[in-house]
C-alpha positions as CSV (number, residue, x, y, z in Angstrom):
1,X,20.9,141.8,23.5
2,X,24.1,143.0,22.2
3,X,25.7,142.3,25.8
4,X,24.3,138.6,25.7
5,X,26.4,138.6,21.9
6,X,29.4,140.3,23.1
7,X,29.2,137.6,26.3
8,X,28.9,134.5,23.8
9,X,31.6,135.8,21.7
10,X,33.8,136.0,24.5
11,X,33.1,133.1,25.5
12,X,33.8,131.1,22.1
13,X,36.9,133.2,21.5
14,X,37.9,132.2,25.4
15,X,37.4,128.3,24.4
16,X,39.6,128.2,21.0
17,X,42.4,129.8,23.1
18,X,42.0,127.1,25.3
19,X,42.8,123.3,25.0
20,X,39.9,121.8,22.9
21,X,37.6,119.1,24.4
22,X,38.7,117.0,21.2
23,X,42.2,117.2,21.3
24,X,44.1,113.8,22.5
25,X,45.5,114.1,26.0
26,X,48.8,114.5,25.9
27,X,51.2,112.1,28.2
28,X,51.8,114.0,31.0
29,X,48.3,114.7,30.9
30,X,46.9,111.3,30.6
31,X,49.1,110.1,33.6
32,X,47.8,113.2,35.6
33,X,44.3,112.3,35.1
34,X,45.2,108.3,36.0
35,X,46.6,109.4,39.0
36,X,43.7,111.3,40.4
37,X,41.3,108.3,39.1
38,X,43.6,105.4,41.3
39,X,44.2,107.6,44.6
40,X,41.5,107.7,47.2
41,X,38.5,106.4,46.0
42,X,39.4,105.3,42.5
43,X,42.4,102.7,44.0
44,X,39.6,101.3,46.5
45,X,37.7,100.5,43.5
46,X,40.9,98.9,41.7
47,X,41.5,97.1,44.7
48,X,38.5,96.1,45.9
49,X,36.6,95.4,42.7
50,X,38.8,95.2,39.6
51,X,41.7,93.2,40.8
52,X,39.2,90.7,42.8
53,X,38.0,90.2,39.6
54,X,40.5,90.0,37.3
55,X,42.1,87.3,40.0
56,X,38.6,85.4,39.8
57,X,38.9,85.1,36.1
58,X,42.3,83.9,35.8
59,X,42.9,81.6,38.8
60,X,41.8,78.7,36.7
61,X,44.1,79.0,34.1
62,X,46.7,80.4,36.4
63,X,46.0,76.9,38.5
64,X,46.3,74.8,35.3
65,X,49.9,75.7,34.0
66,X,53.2,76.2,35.7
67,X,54.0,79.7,33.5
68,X,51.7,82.0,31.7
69,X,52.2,84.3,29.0
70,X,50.5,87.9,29.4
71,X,50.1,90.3,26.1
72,X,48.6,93.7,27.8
73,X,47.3,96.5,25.7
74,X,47.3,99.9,27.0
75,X,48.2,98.4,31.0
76,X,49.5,102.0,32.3
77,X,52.4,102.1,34.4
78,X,51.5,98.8,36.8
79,X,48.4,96.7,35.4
80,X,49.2,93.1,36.3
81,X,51.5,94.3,39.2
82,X,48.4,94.7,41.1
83,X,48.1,90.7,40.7
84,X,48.0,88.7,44.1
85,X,51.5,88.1,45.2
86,X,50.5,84.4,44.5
87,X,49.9,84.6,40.9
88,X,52.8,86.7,39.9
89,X,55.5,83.8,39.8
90,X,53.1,82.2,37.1
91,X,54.0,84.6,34.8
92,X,56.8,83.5,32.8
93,X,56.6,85.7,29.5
94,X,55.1,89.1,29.2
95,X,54.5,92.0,26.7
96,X,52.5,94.9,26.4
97,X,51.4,97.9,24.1
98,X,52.0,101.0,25.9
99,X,51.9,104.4,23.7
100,X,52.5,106.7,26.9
101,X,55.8,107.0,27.2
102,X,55.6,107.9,30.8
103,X,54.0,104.9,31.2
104,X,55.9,102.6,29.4
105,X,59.1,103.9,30.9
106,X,57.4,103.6,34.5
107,X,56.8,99.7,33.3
108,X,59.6,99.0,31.9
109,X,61.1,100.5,35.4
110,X,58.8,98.7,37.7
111,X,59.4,95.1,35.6
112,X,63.0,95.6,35.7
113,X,63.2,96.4,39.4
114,X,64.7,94.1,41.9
115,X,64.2,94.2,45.5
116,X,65.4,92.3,48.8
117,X,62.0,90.4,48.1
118,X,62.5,89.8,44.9
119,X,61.3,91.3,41.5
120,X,58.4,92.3,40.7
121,X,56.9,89.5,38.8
122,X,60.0,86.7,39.8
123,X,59.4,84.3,36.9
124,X,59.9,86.7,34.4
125,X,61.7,85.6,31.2
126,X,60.7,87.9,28.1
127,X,60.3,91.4,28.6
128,X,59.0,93.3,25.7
129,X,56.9,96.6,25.9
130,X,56.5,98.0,22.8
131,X,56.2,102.1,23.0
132,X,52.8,102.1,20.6
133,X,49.3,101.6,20.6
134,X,47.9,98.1,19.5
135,X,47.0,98.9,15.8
136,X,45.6,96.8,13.1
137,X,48.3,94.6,12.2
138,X,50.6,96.6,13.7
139,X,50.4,94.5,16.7
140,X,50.8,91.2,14.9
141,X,53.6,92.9,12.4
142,X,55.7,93.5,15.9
143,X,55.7,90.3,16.7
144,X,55.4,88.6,13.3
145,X,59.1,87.6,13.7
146,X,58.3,85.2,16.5
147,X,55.2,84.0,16.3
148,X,53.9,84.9,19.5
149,X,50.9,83.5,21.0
150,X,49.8,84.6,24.7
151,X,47.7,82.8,27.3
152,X,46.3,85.8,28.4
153,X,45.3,89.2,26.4
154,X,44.3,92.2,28.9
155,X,42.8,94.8,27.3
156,X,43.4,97.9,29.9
157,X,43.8,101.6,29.4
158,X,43.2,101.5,25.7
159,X,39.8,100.5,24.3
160,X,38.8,104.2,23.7
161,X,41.0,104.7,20.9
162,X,40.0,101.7,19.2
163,X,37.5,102.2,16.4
164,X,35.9,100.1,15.3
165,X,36.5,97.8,18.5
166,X,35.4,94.8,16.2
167,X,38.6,93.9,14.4
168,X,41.1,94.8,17.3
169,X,39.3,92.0,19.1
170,X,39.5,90.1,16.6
171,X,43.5,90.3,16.0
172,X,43.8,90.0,19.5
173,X,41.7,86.6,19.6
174,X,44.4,85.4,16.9
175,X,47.0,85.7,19.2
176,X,45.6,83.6,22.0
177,X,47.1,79.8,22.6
178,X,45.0,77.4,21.2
């Protein structure tokens, strides 16, 4: 029995000199594990399932106005870059919550970009990505100068973090287009 004891021990004192199981990610960590969830199968199931959908659900207000203005919380490095090539020159105005900083730089990259085709999202007038998470009243404090409003809200990579989920929705739903 005192093996069994000496093994547990071991094993407890082998765990705390590890990284703990409750410890936030850190960035480079977080964009590891995003890029083993979209290669392979996980970007057949962003491509085949997510996007299709996403498209579905905004085709009819896509359809209904000539620019659209995106607010994205927590969208990685690329979330409405995975758009249809049609529905990209709708977007007119865009901002996003992106506490990575790998990420964020990666969008701010990838939005910025140019190519012989053209950039990334071509419409593109307003650029803001804001290096923090979407916190209570933070997000509406940011932008409190303004007085955004967005015709779409994408909530993405960052629904874990919010607790209660309740009044983040909520603040969000405030900054919608009437």
């Amino acid at each position: 029995m005192a093996t069994l004891n000496t093994l547990k021990r071991a094993l407890r004192q082998k765990l705390d000199n590890t990284t703990s199981l409750t410890r936030a990610l850190s960035n480079a960590q977080y964009s590891d594990g995003l890029d083993l969830l979209v290669h392979d199968a996980g970007l057949e199931v962003y491509q085949d399932f997510v996007i299709p959908q996403l498209s579905l659900l905004l085709a009819p207000l896509f359809n209904s106005r000539n620019q659209i203005s995106v607010l994205e919380i927590g969208p990685g490095p690329k979330s409405v870059g995975h758009l249809p090539s049609p529905l990209k020159p709708k977007i007119g105005k865009y901002t996003a919550f992106e506490p990575n900083l790998l990420f964020a730089a990666r969008l701010e990259e990838w939005l910025n970009v140019s190519s012989e085709a053209g950039s990334s999202l071509p419409c593109l007038k307003s650029i803001v990505v804001h290096r923090k998470p979407f916190s209570l009243n933070s997000g509406t404090s940011a932008m409190e100068d303004t007085d955004e409003k967005f015709h779409v809200i994408l909530f993405c990579h960052s629904m874990y973090g919010m607790n209660p989920k309740q009044p983040y929705i909520e603040q969000a739903l405030g900054l919608l287009v009437q």
